[in-house]
DOBAGU-355891 format. One line per 5 residues: number of its first residue (from 1); their letters; for each residue x, y, z of C-alpha. Coordinates in nm, 2 decimals. Example, Ala and Ser with C-alpha at 12.3 -4.5 7.8 and 13.67 -1.06 7.14 Angstrom:
# residues 2
1> AS> 1.23:-0.45:0.78 | 1.37:-0.11:0.71
END
This chain:
# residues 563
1> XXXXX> 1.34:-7.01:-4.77 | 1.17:-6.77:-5.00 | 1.17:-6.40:-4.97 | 0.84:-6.30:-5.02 | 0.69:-5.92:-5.03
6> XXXXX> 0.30:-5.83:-5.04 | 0.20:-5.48:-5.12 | -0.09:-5.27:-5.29 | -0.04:-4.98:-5.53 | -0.40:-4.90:-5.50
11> XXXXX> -0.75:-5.07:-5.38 | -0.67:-4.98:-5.01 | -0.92:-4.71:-4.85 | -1.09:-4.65:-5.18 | -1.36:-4.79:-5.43
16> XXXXX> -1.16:-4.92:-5.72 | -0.84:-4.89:-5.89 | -0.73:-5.25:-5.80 | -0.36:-5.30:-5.81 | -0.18:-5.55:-5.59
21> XXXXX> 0.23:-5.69:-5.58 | 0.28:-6.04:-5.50 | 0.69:-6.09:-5.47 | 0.84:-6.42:-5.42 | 1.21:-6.40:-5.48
26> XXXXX> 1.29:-6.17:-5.79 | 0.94:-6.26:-5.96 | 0.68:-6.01:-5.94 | 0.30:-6.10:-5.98 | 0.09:-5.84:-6.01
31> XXXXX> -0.29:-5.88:-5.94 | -0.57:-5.69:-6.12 | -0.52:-5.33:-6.30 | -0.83:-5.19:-6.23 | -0.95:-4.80:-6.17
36> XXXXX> -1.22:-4.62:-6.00 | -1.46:-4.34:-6.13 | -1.39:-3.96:-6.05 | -1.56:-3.75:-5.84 | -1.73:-3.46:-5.90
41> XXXXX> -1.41:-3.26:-5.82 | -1.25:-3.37:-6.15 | -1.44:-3.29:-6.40 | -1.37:-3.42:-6.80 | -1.15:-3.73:-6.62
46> XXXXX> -1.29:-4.07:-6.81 | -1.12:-4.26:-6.47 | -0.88:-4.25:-6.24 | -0.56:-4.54:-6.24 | -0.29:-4.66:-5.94
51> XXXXX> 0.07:-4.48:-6.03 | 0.23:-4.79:-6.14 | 0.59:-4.65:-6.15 | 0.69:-4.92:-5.91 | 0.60:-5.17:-6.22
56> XXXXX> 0.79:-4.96:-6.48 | 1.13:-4.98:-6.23 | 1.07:-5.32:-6.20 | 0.97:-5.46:-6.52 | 1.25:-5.67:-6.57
61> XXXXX> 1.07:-5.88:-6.29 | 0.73:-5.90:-6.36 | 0.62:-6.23:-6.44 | 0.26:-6.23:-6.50 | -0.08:-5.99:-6.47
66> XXXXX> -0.29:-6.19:-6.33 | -0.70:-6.09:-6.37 | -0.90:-6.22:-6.15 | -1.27:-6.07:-6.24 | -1.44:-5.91:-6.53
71> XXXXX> -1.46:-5.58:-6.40 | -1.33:-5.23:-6.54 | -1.24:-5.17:-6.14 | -0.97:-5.44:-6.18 | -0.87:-5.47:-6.52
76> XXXXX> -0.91:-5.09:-6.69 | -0.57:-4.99:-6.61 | -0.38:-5.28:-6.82 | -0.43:-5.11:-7.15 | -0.19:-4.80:-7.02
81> XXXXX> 0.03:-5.05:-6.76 | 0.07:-5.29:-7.06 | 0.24:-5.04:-7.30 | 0.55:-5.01:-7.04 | 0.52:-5.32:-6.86
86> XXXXX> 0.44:-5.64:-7.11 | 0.40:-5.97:-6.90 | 0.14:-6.29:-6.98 | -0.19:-6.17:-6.89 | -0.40:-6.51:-6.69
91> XXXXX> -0.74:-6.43:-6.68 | -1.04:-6.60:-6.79 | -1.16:-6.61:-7.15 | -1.48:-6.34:-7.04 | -1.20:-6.13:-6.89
96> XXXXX> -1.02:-6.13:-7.20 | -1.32:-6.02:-7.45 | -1.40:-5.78:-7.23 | -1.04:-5.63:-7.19 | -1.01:-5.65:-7.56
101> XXXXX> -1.33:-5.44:-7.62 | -1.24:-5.18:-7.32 | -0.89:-5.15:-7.53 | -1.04:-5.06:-7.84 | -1.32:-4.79:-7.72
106> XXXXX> -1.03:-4.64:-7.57 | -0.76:-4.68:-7.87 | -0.54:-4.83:-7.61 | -0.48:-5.17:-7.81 | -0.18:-5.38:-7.73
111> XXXXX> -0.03:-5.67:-7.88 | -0.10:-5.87:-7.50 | 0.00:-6.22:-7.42 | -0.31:-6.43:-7.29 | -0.32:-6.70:-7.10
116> XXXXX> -0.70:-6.83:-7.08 | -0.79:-7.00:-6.75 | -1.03:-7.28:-6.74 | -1.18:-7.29:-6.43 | -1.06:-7.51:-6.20
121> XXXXX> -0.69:-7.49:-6.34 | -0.36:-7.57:-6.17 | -0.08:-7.40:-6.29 | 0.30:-7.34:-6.30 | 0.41:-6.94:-6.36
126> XXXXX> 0.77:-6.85:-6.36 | 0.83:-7.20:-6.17 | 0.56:-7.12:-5.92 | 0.27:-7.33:-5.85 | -0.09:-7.14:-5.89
131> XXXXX> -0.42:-7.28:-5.81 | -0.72:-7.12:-5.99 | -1.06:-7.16:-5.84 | -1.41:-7.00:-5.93 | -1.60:-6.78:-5.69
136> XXXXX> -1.97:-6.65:-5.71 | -1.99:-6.26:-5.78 | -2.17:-6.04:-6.04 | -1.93:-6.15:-6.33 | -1.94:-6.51:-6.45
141> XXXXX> -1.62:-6.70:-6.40 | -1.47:-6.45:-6.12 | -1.15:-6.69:-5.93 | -0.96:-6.68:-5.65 | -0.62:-6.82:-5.65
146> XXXXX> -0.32:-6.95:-5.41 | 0.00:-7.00:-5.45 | 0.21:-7.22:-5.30 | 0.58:-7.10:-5.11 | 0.79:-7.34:-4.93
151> XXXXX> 0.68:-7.11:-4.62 | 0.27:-7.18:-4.69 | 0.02:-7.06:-4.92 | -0.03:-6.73:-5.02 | -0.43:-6.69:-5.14
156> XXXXX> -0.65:-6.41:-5.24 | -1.01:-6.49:-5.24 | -1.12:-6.28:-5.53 | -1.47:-6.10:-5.55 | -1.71:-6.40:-5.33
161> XXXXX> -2.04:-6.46:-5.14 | -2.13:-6.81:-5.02 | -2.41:-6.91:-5.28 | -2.48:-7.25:-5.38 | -2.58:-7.20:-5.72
166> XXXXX> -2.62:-7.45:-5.99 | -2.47:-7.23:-6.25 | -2.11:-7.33:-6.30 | -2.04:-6.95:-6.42 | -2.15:-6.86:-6.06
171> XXXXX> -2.03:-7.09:-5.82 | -1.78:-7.10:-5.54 | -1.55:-7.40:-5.57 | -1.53:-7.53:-5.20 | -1.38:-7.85:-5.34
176> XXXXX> -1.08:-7.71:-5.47 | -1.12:-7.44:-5.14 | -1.06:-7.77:-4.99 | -0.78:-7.91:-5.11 | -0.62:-7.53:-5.12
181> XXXXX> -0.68:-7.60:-4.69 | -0.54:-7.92:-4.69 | -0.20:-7.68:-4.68 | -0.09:-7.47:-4.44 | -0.22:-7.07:-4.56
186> XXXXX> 0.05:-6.85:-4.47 | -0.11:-6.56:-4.53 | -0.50:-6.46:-4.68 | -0.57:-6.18:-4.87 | -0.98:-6.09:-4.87
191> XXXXX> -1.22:-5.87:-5.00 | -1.37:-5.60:-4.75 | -1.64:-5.43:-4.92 | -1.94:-5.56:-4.73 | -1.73:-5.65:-4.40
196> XXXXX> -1.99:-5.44:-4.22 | -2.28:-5.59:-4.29 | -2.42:-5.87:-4.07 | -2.52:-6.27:-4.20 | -2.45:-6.39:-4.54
201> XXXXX> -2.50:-6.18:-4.86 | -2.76:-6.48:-4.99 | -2.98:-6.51:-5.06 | -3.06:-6.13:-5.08 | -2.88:-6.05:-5.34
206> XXXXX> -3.13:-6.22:-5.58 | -3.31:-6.03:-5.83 | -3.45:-6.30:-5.97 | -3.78:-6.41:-5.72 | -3.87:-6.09:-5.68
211> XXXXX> -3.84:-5.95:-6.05 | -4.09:-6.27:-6.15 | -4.36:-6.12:-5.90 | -4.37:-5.77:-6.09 | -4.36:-5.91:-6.41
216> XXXXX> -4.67:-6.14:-6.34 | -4.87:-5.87:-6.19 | -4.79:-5.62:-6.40 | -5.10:-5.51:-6.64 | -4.85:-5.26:-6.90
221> XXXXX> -4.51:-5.33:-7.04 | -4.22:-5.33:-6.79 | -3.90:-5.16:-6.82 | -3.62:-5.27:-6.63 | -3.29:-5.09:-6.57
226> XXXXX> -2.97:-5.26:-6.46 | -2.62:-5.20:-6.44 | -2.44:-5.37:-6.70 | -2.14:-5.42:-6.55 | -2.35:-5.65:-6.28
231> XXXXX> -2.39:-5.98:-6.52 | -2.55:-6.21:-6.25 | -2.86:-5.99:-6.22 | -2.89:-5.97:-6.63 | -2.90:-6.35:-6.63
236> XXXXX> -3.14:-6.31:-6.39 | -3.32:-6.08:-6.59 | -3.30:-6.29:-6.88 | -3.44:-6.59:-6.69 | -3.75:-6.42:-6.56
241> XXXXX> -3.89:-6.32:-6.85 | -3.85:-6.68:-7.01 | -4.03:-6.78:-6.67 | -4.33:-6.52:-6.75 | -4.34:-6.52:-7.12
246> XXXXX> -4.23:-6.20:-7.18 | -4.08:-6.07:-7.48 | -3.78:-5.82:-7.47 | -3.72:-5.46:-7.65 | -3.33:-5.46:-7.58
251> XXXXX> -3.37:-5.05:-7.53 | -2.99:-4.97:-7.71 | -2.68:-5.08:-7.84 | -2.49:-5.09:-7.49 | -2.84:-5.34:-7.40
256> XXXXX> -2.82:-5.55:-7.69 | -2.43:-5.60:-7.60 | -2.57:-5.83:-7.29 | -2.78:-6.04:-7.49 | -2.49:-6.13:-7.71
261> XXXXX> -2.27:-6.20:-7.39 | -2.59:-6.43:-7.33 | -2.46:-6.63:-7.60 | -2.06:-6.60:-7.58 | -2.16:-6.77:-7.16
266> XXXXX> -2.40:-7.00:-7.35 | -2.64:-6.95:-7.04 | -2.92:-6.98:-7.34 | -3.17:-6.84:-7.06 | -3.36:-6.67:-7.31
271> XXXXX> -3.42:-6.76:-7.65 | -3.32:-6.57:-7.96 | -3.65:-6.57:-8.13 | -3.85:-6.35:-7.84 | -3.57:-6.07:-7.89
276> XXXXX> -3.82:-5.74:-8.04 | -3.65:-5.55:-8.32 | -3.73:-5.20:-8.30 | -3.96:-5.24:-8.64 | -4.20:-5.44:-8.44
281> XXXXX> -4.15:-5.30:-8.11 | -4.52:-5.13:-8.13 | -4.73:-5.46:-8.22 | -4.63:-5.69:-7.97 | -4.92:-5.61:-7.66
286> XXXXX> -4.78:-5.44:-7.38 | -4.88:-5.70:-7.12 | -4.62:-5.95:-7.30 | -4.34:-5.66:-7.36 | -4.04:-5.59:-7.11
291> XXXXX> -3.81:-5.33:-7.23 | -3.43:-5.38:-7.06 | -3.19:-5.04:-7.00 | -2.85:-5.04:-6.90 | -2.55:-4.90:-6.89
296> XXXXX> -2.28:-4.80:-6.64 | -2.23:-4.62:-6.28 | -2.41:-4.27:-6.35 | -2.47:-4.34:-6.73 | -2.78:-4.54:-6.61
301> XXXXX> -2.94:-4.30:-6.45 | -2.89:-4.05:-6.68 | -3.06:-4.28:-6.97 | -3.30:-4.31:-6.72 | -3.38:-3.97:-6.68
306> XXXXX> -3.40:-3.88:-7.04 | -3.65:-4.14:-7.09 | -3.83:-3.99:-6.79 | -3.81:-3.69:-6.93 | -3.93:-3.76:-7.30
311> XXXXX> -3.56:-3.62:-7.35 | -3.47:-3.95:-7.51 | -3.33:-4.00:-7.87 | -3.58:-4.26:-7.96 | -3.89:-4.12:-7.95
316> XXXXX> -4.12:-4.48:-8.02 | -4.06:-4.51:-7.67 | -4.17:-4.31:-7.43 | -4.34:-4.35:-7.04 | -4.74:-4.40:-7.00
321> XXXXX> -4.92:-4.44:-6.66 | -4.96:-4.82:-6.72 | -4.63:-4.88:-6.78 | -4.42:-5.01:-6.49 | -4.03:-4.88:-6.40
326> XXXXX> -3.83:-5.15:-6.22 | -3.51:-4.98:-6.14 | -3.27:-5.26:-6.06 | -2.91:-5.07:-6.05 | -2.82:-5.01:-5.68
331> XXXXX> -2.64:-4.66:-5.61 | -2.29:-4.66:-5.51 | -2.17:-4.44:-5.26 | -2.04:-4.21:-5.50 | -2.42:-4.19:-5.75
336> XXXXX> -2.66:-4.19:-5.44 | -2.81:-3.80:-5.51 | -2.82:-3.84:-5.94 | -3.04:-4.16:-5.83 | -3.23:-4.02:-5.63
341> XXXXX> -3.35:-3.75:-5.91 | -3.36:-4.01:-6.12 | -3.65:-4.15:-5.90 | -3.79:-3.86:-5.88 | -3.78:-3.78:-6.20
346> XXXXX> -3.99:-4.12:-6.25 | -4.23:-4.09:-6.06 | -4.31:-3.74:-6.22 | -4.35:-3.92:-6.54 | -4.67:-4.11:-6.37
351> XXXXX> -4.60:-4.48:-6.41 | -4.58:-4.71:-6.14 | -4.23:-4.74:-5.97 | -4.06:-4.95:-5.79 | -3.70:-4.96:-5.74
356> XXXXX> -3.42:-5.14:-5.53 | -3.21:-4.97:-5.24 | -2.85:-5.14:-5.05 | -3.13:-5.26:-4.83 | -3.34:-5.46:-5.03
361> XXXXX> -3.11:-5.56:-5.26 | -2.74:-5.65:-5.17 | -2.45:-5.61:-5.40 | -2.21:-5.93:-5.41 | -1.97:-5.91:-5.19
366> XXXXX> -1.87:-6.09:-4.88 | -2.06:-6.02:-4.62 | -1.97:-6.12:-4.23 | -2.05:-6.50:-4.20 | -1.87:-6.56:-4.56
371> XXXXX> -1.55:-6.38:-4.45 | -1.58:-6.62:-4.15 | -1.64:-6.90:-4.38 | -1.37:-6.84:-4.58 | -1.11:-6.74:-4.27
376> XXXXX> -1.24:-7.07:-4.13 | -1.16:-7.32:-4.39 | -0.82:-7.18:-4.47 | -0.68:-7.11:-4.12 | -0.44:-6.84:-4.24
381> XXXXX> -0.17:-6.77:-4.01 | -0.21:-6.42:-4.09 | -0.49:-6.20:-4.21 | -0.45:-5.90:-4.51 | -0.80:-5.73:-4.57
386> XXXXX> -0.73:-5.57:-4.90 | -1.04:-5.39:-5.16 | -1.23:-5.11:-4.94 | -1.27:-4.81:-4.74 | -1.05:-4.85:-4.42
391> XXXXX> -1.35:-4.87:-4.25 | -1.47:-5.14:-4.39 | -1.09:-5.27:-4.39 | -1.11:-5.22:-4.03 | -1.40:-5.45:-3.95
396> XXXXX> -1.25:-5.74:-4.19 | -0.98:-5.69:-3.95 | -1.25:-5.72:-3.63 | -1.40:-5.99:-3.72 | -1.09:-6.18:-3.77
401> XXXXX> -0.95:-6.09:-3.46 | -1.29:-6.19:-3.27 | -1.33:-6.59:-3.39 | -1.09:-6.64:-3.18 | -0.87:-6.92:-3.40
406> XXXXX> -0.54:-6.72:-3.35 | -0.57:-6.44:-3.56 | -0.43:-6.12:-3.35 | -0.32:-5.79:-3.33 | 0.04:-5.90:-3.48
411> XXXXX> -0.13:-6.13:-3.75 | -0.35:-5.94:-3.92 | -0.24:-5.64:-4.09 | -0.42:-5.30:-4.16 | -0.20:-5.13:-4.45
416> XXXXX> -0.22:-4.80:-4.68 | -0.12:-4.79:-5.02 | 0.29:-4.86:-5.10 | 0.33:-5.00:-4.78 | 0.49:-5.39:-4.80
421> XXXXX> 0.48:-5.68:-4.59 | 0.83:-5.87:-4.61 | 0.83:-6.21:-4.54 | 1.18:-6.43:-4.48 | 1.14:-6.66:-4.23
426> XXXXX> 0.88:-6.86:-4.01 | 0.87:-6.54:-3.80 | 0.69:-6.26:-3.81 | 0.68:-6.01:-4.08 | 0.89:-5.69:-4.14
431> XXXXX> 0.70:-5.41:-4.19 | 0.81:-5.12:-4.46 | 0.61:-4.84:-4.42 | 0.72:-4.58:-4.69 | 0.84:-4.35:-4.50
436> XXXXX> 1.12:-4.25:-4.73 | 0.86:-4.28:-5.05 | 1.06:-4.54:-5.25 | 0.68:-4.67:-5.40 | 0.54:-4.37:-5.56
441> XXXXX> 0.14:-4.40:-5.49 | -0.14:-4.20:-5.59 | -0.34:-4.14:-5.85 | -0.29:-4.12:-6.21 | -0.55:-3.94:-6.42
446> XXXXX> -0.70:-4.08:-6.72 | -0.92:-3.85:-7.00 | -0.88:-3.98:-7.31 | -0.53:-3.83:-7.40 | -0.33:-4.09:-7.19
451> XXXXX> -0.16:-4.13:-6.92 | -0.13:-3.86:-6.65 | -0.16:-3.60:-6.89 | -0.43:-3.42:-6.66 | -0.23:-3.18:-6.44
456> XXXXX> -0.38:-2.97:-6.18 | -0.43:-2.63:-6.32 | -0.63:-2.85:-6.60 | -0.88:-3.00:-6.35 | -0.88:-2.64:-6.17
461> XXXXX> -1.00:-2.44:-6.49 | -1.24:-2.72:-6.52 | -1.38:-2.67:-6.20 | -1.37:-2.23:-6.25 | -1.54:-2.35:-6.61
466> XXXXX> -1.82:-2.53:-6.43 | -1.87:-2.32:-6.17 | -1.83:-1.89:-6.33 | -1.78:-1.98:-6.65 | -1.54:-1.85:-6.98
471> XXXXX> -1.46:-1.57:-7.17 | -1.29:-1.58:-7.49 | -1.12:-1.31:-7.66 | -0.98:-1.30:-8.01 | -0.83:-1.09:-8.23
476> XXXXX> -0.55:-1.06:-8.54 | -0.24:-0.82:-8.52 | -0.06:-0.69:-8.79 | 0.36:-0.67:-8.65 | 0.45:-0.43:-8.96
481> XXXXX> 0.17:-0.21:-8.91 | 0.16:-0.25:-8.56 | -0.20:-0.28:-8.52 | -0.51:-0.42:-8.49 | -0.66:-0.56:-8.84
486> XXXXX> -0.95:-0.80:-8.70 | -1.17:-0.78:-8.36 | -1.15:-0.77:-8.07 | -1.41:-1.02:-8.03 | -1.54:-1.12:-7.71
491> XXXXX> -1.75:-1.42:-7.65 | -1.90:-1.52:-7.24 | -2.06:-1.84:-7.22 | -2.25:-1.89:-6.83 | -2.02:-1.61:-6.71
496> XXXXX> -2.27:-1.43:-6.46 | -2.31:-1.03:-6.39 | -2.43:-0.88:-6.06 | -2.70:-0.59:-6.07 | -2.40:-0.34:-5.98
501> XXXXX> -2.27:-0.37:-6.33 | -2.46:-0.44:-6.60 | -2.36:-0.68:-6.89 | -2.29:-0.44:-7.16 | -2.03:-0.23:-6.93
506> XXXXX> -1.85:-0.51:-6.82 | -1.83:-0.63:-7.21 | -1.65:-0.28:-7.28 | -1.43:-0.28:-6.97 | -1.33:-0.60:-7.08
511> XXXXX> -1.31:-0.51:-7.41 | -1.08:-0.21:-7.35 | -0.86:-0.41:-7.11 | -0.79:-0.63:-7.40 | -0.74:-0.37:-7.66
516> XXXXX> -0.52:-0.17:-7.48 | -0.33:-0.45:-7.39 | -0.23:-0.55:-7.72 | -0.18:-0.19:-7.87 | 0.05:-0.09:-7.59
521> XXXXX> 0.34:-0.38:-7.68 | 0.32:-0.33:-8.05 | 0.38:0.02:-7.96 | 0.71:-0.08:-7.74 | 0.84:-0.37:-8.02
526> XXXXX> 0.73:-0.58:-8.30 | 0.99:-0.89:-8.14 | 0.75:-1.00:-7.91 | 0.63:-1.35:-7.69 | 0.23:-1.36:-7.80
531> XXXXX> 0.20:-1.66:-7.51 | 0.34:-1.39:-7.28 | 0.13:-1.12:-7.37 | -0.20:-1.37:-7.32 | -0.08:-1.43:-6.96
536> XXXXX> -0.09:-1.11:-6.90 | -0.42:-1.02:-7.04 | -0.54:-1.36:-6.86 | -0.41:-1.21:-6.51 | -0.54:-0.84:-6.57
541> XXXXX> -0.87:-0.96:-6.63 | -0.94:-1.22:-6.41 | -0.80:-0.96:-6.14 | -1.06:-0.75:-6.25 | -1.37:-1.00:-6.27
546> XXXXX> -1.28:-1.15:-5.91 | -1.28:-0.75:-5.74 | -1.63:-0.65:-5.94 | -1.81:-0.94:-5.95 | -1.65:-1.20:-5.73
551> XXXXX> -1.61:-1.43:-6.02 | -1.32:-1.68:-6.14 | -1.44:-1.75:-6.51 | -1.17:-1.91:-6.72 | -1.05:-1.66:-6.97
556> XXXXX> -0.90:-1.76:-7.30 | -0.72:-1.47:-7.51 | -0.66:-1.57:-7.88 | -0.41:-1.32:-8.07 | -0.31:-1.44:-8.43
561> XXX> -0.02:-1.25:-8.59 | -0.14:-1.20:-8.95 | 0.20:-1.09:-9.04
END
C-alpha cells in the first residue's frame, strides 16, 4: 500500500501564499509557491512567502513543483524556493512566461527545469501517474490535476467555476472530470474562497454584457480600469470594444503588457491595427476612443487616483465631464477603504462613474452549487477544503457534510498550516497536529533584499517612521584631538512638536544631548565602540522625546571618526 501524507505550508486561513505537500512514499510533490500581499502593519514588505524550511530538509525528495495557475498568489514564491530546492517545474506554457518575467523584475532568475503542460495531458512523475485537466478562472489555461495511488485518487481541483464557455483557454474539462470519476477519489482537495456565497458564480462574473451597454451609450471616451492579474475580464475587455468599434489608448506600459499577452493566447479578440499610439491619441474622436488602465491589487487604484487627481505623469490625458470612468477591478478584502477614495476621488473629478462591487460583479471562484458539482462527480471518500479564510474553509466543510453522499465529521478535514494527514491503509487517516513543531510555518518576509531578511525591529522602526517620524544626527570626531571637527547636524523629517515646547528648543535639547554625548567618551578614551556610543545616544533621546512629547520617532545618529 502506499504511504501517503497531505499537508499545507501556507494557503490555509489566509489570502494567498499558496504552498501545499503531496507525499506518496519518499516522493514529495509540492503544489503552487505562491504569496500574499502585506498589510498595512508591514510597511516596505514587496510580499509575504510560506517558510518553506520543511522543503529545504527534504529536498532530497522533492520530485516536482507543480503550478497549477498563473497567479503571483501561487507561483511568486518559486524564484526564492527554487534557489534551495531545484525540482522540474509542470506548469503551463502562460505560467511559465509569466514566472520567467516575475523572476527577472525581481533579479531572482534561476536556471529552472520546465515541463510545459498541454492541456488535457496524462503524465508519469517520479513513476506516478498525473492527470492534467483545464479549469475556468481569471487566468487562461488554469488545471486541476489527480493522481492516481493504489489506495484511490488524490485530486485538487485548482482555481474553478462551472462556465461553459467556448474559449478553450477558459473551459472546465468535464470530459476528462469524467474519466478522473470513473476511479475511486480517495481524497479531494478544493478551493474555498467563495464557499459562502449561494448558486453558481456564472454567469455573474461576466464583464463582458454589461461593459458593451456603457460603451454603446456612452457620448465621450471611456476609460476602463481592470486588474491585470484578472485575464478573463481583459479578454473581455478586448472583445467589447471590437463589438462597438472602439479604438484603444493602452494608458501605460504595465497596459500595453496585456495586449501583447493577447497575442502570445492568440485570442486575436482585437485587432492590432485599432491599438492608438500615444502620437495620435488626441485625433481619434472621443466617441470611438476607450482608454484601458491596469495594474495590480492597490497599484490600480493608486493610478486611478493620480489620474483623478491631474497628479498623473502623462499630462495628454486628463478627466473631462464627458468622459466616462468604468472601474472594473473589484476590491479585496484587504484594498476595500483605498477604493473607496479612489471613487471618491472620481467622482470629484466630474465625469460620469460607474464602477463594480463583490455584488455586481463576482470574482471566479467556486461558488456553492460548483463545489457541489464538483463533490458530486468525484465522490471523494474524504473532503480537504484548502485556499481561504477558515471561515470560508468552514462552510466548504458544511456544505460537504449537508449533501448527504457520506461525507462526515471523520471525512472531511478542517486543518491549520503544518498540520498532515497520514494515510496507510483503507482506514481512516492519522492525524499529526504539530504539536511538537517539527513543520516550521509562518511567514517569511520578502522586500527586495531576499529571503527573510526583514526582522522585527525593521518592520517596527518602519511603523515609528510612518507614524512620529525620524531624526538624524551627524557629526565627525577627531580621536587624536579628541573632539568635534564637523556638526553636529540635526535633520527631523514629520517629527511633530506639541505647543508645550516649541521646535527650536527641542532642536537644542536634542542638540546638546548629542554633543555632550560624544564629548564626554573622547574625554574617558580614544579606544572606543562608535556602534555603542550611537545606542546610547539612540536610547537617551528617544527617552527623552517619548516623556516631552509622547513621541517614538526613529532616530539615526551618524558619528564618522576622521581620524
Amino acid at each position: 500500500m502506499d504511504k501517503i501524507k497531505i499537508l499545507a505550508l501556507g494557503g490555509l486561513d489566509e489570502d494567498g501564499k499558496d504552498l501545499y505537500v503531496i507525499e506518496i512514499n519518499k516522493d514529495i510533490f509540492v503544489v503552487g509557491g505562491g504569496f500574499k500581499y502585506p498589510s498595512k502593519t508591514t510597511p516596505g514588505i514587496d510580499f509575504i512567502i510560506a517558510d518553506f524550511s520543511y522543503l529545504v530538509e527534504n529536498k532530497d525528495r522533492v520530485k516536482a513543483f507543480i503550478l497549477p495557475k498563473g497567479k503571483k498568489n501561487n507561483y511568486g514564491a518559486i524564484p526564492y524556493i527554487y534557489k534551495e530546492v531545484q525540482a522540474p517545474i509542470y506548469c503551463t506554457a502562460l505560467t511559465k512566461l509569466f514566472l520567467e518575467n516575475f523572476s527577472k523584475e525581481y533579479l531572482q532568475e534561476n536556471d529552472y527545469e520546465f515541463h510545459t503542460i498541454e492541456l488535457p495531458a496524462t503524465l508519469e512523475i517520479a513513476g506516478h501517474k498525473f492527470q492534467f485537466f483545464s479549469t475556468c478562472a481569471s487566468v487562461p489555461s488554469t488545471f486541476g490535476f489527480a493522481i492516481k495511488t493504489n489506495l484511490g485518487n488524490i485530486v485538487y481541483s485548482g482555481d474553478f467555476i462551472v462556465e461553459y464557455s467556448n474559449e478553450a483557454s477558459f473551459r472546465l474539462d468535464l470530459n476528462t472530470l469524467g474519466k478522473i470519476a470513473e476511479n475511486p477519489t480517495l481524497i479531494l482537495l478544493s478551493e474555498s474562497v467563495n464557499s459562502l456565497k449561494k448558486g453558481y458564480c456564472s454567469p455573474n462574473h461576466r464583464l463582458y454584457p454589461r461593459l458593451v451597454n456603457y460603451l454603446h451609450n456612452a457620448e465621450g471616451r471611456v476609460f476602463i480600469a481592470a486588474n491585470s492579474d484578472n485575464l478573463y475580464h481583459i479578454d473581455e475587455i478586448f472583445k467589447a470594444c471590437n463589438e462597438c468599434h472602439r479604438k484603444i489608448y493602452l494608458y501605460d506600459e504595465t497596459s500595453a503588457e496585456l495586449f501583447k499577452l493577447q497575442k502570445i493566447k492568440d485570442l486575436n479578440r482585437y485587432p492590432s491595427k485599432d491599438i492608438v499610439s500615444k502620437d495620435d491619441v488626441l485625433r481619434v474622436k472621443d466617441s470611438s476612443l476607450v482608454i484601458l488602465m491596469s495594474d495590480e491589487s492597490e497599484k490600480i487604484y493608486d493610478k486611478v487616483s493620480l489620474l483623478a487627481n491631474n497628479e498623473n505623469d502623462d499630462k495628454i490625458i486628463s478627466l473631462k465631464e464627458s468622459d466616462t470612468f468604468y472601474l472594473a477591478a473589484i476590491p479585496s478584502d484587504n484594498n476595500e477603504i483605498i477604493a473607496t477614495e479612489t471613487i471618491d476621488e472620481l467622482y470629484k473629478s466630474g465625469c460620469h462613474v460607474h464602477y463594480e462591487t463583490k455584488s455586481t460583479l463576482n470574482k471566479m471562484h467556486a461558488y456553492e452549487e460548483d463545489l457541489k458539482m464538483l463533490i458530486s462527480l468525484l465522490k471523494p471518500k474524504y473532503y480537504f477544503p484548502i485556499e481561504g479564510y477558515y471561515v470560508s474553509l468552514l462552510a466548504n466543510a458544511k456544505l460537504a457534510f449537508d449533501m448527504g453522499i457520506g461525507l462526515s465529521h471523520s471525512s472531511i478535514f478542517l486543518l491549520d498550516n503544518g498540520q498532515t494527514l497520514v494515510f496507510e491503509t483503507d482506514k481512516t487517516p492519522s492525524l499529526d497536529f504539530n504539536y511538537d513543531n517539527k513543520i516550521m510555518i509562518g511567514d517569511v518576509m520578502i522586500d527586495g533584499i531576499g529571503v527573510g531578511d526583514v526582522v522585527n525591529e525593521i518592520i517596527s522602526d518602519r511603523n515609528r517612521l510612518g507614524e512620529d517620524g525620524v531624526v538624524v544626527l551627524g557629526c565627525a570626531i577627531s580621536k587624536s584631538e579628541r573632539d568635534i571637527l564637523a556638526g553636529p547636524d540635526i535633520q527631523m523629517r514629520g517629527f511633530l512638536f506639541l505647543k508645550d515646547k516649541d521646535a527650536d528648543q527641542m532642536l537644542k535639547d536634542i542638540q546638546n544631548i548629542f554633543v555632550l554625548n560624544v564629548k564626554e567618551r573622547l574625554k574617558e578614551t580614544t579606544n572606543f565602540d562608535v556602534n555603542e556610543l550611537e545606542d546610547r545616544i539612540v536610547s537617551i533621546i528617544r527617552k527623552m522625546l517619548l516623556k516631552d512629547n509622547n513621541r517614538n520617532p526613529v532616530v539615526k545618529p551618524n558619528i564618522v571618526i576622521i581620524e
